[in-house]
C-alpha positions in Angstrom: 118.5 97.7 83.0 116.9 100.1 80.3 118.3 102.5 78.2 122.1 102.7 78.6 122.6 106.5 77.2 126.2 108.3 78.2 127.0 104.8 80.3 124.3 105.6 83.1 123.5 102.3 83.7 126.7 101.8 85.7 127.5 98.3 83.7 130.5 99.2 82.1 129.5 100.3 78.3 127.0 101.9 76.8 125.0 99.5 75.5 121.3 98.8 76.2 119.6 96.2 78.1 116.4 94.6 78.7 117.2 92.4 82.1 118.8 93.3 85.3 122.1 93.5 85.4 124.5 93.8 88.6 126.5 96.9 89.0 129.7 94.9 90.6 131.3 98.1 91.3 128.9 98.6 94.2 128.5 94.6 94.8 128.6 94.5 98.8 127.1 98.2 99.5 124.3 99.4 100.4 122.9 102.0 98.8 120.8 104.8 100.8 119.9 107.4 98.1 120.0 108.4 94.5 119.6 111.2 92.2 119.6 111.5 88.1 120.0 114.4 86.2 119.0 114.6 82.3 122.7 113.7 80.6 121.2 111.2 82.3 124.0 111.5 85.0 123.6 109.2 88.3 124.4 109.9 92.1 124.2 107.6 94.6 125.4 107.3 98.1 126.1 104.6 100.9 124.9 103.8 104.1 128.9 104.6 105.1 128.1 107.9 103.6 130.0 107.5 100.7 129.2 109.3 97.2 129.6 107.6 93.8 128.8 109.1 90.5 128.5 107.7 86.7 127.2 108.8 83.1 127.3 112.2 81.5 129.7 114.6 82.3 129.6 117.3 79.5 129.4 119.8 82.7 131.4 118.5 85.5 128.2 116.5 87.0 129.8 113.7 88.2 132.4 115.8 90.7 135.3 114.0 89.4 137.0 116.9 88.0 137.0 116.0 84.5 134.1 116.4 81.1 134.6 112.8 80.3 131.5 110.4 80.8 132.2 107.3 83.2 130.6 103.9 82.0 131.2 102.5 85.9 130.4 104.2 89.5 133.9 105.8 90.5 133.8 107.2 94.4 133.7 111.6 94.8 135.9 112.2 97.1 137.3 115.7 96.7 136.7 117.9 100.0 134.2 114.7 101.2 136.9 113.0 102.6 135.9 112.3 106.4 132.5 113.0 105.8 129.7 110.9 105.8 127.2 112.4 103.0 123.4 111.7 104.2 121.4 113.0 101.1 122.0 113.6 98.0 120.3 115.7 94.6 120.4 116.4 91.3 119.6 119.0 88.8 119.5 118.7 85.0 123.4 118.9 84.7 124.6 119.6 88.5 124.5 118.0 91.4 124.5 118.7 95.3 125.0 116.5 98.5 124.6 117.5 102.1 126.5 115.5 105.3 125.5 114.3 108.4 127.3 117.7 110.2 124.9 120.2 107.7 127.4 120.8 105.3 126.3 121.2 101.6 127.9 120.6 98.4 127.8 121.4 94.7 129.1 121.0 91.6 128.5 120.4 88.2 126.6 123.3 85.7 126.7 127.1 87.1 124.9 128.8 84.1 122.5 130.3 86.3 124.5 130.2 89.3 122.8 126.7 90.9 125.8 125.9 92.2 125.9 128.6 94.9 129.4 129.9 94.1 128.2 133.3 93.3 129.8 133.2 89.6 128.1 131.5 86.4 131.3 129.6 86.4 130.9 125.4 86.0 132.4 123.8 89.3 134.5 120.6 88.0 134.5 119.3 92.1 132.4 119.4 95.2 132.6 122.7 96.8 131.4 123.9 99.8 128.0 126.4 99.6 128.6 128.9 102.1 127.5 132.5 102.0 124.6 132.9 104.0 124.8 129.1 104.7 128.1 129.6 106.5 126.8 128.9 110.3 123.8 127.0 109.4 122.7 123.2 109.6 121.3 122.0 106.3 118.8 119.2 106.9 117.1 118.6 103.5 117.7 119.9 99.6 116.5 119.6 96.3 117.2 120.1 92.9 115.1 121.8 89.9 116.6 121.6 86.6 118.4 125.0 86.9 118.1 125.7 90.3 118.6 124.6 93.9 116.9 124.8 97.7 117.5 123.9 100.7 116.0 123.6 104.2 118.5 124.5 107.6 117.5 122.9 110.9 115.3 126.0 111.7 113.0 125.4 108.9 113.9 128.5 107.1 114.2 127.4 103.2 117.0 128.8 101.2 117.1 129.1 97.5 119.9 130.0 94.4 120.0 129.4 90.6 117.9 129.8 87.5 114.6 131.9 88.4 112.7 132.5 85.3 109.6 131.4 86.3 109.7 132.5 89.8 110.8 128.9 90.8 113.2 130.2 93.6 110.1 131.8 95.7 112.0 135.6 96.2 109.3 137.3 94.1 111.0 138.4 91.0 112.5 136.5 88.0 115.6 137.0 88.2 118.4 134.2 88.9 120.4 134.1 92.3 123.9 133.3 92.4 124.0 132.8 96.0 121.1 130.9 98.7 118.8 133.2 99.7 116.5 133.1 102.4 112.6 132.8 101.0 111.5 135.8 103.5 107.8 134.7 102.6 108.1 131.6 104.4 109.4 133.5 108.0 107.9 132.0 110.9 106.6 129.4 109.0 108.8 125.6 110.1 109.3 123.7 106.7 110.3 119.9 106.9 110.3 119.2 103.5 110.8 120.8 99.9 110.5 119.2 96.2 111.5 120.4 92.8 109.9 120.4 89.6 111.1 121.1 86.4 110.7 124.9 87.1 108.2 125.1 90.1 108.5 123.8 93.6 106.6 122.4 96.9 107.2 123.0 100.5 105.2 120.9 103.1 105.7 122.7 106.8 105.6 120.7 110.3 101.6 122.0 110.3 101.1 119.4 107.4 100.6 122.8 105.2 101.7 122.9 101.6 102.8 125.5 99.5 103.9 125.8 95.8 105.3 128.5 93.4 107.6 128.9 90.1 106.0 128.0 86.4 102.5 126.7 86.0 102.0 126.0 82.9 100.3 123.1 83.4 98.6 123.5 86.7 101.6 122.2 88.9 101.2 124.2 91.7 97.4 122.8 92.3 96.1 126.8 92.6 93.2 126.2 90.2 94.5 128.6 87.2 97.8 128.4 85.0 99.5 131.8 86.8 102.8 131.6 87.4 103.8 132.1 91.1 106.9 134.3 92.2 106.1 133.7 95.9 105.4 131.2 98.3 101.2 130.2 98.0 99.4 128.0 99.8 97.8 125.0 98.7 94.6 123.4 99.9 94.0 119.7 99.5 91.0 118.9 100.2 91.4 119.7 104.0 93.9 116.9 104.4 96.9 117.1 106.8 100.0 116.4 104.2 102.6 114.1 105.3 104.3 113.8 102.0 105.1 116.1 98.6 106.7 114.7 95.7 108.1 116.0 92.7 111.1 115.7 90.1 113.3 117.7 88.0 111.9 116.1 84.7 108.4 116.3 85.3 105.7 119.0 85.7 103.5 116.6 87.9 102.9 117.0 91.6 102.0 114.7 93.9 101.1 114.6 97.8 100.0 111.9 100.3 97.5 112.8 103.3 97.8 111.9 106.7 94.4 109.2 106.0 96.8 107.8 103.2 94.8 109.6 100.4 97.5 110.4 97.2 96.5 113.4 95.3 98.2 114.6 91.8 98.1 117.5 90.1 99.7 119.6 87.2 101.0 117.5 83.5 99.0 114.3 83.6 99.7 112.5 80.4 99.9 115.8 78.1 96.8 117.0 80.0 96.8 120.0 82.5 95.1 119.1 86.0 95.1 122.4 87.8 93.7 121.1 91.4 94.9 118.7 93.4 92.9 115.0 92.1 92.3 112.5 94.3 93.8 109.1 92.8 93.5 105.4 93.7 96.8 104.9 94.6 98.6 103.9 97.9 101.6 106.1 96.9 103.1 108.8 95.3 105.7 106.9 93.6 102.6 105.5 91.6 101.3 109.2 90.3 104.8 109.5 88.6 105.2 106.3 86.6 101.8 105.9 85.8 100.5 110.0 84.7 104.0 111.9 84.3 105.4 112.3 80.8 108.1 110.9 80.8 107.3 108.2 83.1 109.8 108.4 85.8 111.1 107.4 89.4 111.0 110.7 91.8 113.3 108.7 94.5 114.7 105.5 94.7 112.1 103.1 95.6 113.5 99.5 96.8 112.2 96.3 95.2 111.3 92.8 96.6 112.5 90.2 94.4 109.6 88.4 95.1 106.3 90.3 96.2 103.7 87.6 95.7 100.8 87.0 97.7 98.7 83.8 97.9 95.2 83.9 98.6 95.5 83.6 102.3 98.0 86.4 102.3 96.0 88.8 99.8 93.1 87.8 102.3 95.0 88.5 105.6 96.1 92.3 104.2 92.8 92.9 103.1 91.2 93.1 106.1 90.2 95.9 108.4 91.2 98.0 105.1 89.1 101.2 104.7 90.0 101.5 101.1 88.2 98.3 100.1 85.9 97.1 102.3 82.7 97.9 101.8 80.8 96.8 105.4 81.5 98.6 108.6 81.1 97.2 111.9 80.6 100.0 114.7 81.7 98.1 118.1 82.5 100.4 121.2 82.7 103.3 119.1 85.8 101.6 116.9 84.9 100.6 113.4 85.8 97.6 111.9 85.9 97.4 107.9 85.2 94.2 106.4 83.9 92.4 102.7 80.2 91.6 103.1 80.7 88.9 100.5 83.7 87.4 102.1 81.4 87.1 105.4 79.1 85.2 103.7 81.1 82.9 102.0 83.1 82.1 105.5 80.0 82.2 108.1 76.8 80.8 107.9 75.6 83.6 110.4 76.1 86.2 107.9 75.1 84.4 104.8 71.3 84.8 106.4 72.1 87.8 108.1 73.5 89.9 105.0 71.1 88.4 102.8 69.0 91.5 102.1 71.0 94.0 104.0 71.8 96.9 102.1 73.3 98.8 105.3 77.3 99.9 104.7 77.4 100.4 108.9 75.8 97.8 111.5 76.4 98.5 115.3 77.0 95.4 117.5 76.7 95.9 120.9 76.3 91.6 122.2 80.4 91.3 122.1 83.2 93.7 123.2 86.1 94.9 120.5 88.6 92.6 121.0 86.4 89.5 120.8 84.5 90.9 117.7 87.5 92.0 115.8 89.1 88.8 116.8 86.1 86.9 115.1 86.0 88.7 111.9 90.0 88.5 111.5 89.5 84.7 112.3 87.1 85.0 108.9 89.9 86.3 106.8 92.9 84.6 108.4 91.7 81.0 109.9 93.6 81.6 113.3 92.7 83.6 116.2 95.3 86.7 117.7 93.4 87.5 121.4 94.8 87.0 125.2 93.0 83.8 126.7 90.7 86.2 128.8 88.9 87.4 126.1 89.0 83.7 124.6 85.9 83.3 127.2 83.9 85.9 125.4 85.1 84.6 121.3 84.4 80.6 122.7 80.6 82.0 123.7 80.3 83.6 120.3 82.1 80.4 118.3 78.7 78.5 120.2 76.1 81.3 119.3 77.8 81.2 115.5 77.9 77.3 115.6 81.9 78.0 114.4 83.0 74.6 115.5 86.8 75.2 114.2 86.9 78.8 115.8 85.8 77.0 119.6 88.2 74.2 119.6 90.8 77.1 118.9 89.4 79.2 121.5 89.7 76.0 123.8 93.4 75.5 123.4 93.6 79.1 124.3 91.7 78.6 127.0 93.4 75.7 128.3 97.2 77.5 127.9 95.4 80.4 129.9 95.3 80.5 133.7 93.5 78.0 136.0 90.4 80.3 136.9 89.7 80.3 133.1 88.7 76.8 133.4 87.1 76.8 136.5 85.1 79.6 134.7 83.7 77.2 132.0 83.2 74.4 134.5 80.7 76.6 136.2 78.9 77.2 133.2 79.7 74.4 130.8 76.5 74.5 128.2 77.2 78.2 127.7 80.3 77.5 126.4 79.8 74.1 124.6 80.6 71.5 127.0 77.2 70.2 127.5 78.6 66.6 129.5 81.0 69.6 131.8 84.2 67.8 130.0 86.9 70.0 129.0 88.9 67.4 126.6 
């Protein structure tokens, strides 16, 4: 749904619409990846590893060896056939796709020689990109608007196409016809690599990012506006990076931390953020609808039809969550986040206990981990999760807490556990709330 410009919605005209709409064309398949350029043009391909384009074709984009814009998806095919195409990328107006053998792809605009033939020439059909690519295994690519990277399966990280702004990382401005290697980078191992409009990010198997091309607006996180014609490395905050994010239409950047911290930087609503910022998001699909201009998508992000939550359920996720709680509980050196006021409201014990307390850590050293976590997820969830062994230890706490549901469920643990369980209470009934020594 949305905007229906040059047919890129797939539906079979050009007109707009406002709810979704099924593409019957691809009615049965799944889809595994998809790219957009700024026609807009679309790429998508299968989990068979098939390839389908529609929408603007002014420059060959779609592969299908014509100019003229296709209002449905129609399969590329031309020197794909027997391959199974794992990834896919686009550029403003070109488009590239790499198979599950490390074979890579292009077509589409060749102004600046993105394509990789070695001319300026535009490439109607997917052609091979060899030169020095030849004997190597591409494992990952990405798409600027003018130019084009890739990673091989040594971690070296190749680079052709427009290079005003230094966004190809060789140290001069001038465009590449052909993948070069990004000497800078040697002996460094890079896993992934992003593209902005004119500046790029590389995250290495270290969890070390690094960022050059245009900066205009601070997207390389350096701390100034200085464009970068080589390879710099970016500090955030002393986080390990798992993630890096960027898109051809956008002069954001994004990355997510190994803790799960998201941090943007560069355009943030027609504002320049220089450093990487710490946001409140979960995600770095988040940064780029909410501060990028346009608002955009920087992959294809799957939705639930229905993604709900009751109360229980919003309860249940919430705890043990470090990003909201605001209580720790320090038990056998493991910490344990929980909602003072969600305590109180669910255990007498605490109402008294956290009356006055202004402490954000308490140490409890009367009940082991499993029977203390146990307890507090029983607060939040109403059932218990815990082996009947340590359903001995929860049961003596459910009687020191006067939690009369939280015994009886302890009890049928109990009971389904093994015999020496019981024998254990029957030894010591009152300290486990079986004053008369009955079990039932």
């Amino acid at each position: 749904m949305g905007t229906n410009s040059s047919g890129c919605l797939g539906t079979g005209d050009a007109q707009s619409i406002i709810d979704p709409r099924c593409v019957s064309v691809l009615s049965g398949k799944k889809i595994e990846s998809l790219s957009c350029g700024s026609g807009p043009h679309v790429v998508i391909i299968t989990s068979d590893g098939e390839v389908y384009s529609w929408g603007h074709n002014a420059y060959s984009q779609l592969g299908n060896g014509s100019t003229n814009q296709a209002l449905i998806p129609c399969q590329v095919s031309t020197n794909l056939v027997n391959k199974k195409v794992v990834s896919v990328a686009c550029g403003s107006h070109h488009s590239m796709v790499s198979t599950s053998d490390g074979e890579l792809y292009a077509w589409g605009y060749n102004n600046s020689g993105q394509v990789g033939s070695g001319s300026t020439a535009n490439q109607p059909i997917p052609r091979r990109v060899t030169s020095c690519l030849q004997n190597k295994i591409v494992v990952g690519i990405a798409c600027g608007q003018m130019s084009s990277m890739a990673i091989v399966d040594n971690g070296e990280v190749y680079a052709w196409g427009y290079n005003g702004n230094g966004q190809l990382g060789l140290g001069s401005s001038g465009n590449q016809p052909t993948p070069c290697r990004i000497a800078t980078l040697q002996g460094i191992r890079v896993e992934q690599v992003v593209c902005g409009y004119a500046h790029t990010l590389a995250l290495t198997d270290e969890g070390v990012m690094y960022a050059w091309g245009a900066n205009s607006y601070g997207q390389l996180g350096t701390g100034n506006k200085s464009n970068q014609a080589y390879p710099v490395q970016v500090c955030v905050d002393r986080e390990r990076i798992v993630e890096i994010a960027a898109c051809h239409s956008s002069h954001t950047s994004a990355a997510k931390s190994q803790s799960g911290q998201v941090f943007m930087w560069g355009q943030c609503r027609g504002q320049a953020v220089i450093s990487p910022h710490l946001t409140h998001f979960s995600c770095t699909d988040d940064v780029f609808a909410c501060f990028s201009t346009p608002a955009i998508m920087w992959r294809l992000l799957s939705v639930e039809p229905d993604d709900h939550l009751t109360v229980a359920e919003s309860l249940k996720k919430e705890f043990d969550n470090p990003e909201t709680s605001d209580l720790k509980f320090l038990v056998d050196e493991k910490y344990i986040h929980v909602h003072k006021v969600l305590l109180q409201i669910r255990c007498e014990h605490f109402r008294s206990f956290l009356h006055d307390s202004n402490e954000d850590v308490i140490e409890m050293n009367q009940f082991s981990y499993p029977v203390f976590r146990a307890f507090l997820e029983y607060l939040y969830t109403d059932n218990i999760s815990i082996s009947p062994e340590d359903a001995i230890g929860l049961l003596e706490l459910a009687t020191l807490y006067r939690e009369n549901r939280l015994k009886q469920l302890c009890q049928q643990s109990i009971k389904q556990g093994p015999g020496r369980l019981l024998l254990q209470i029957l030894h010591k009934p009152y300290d486990y709330g079986y004053p008369d020594g009955r079990l039932c």
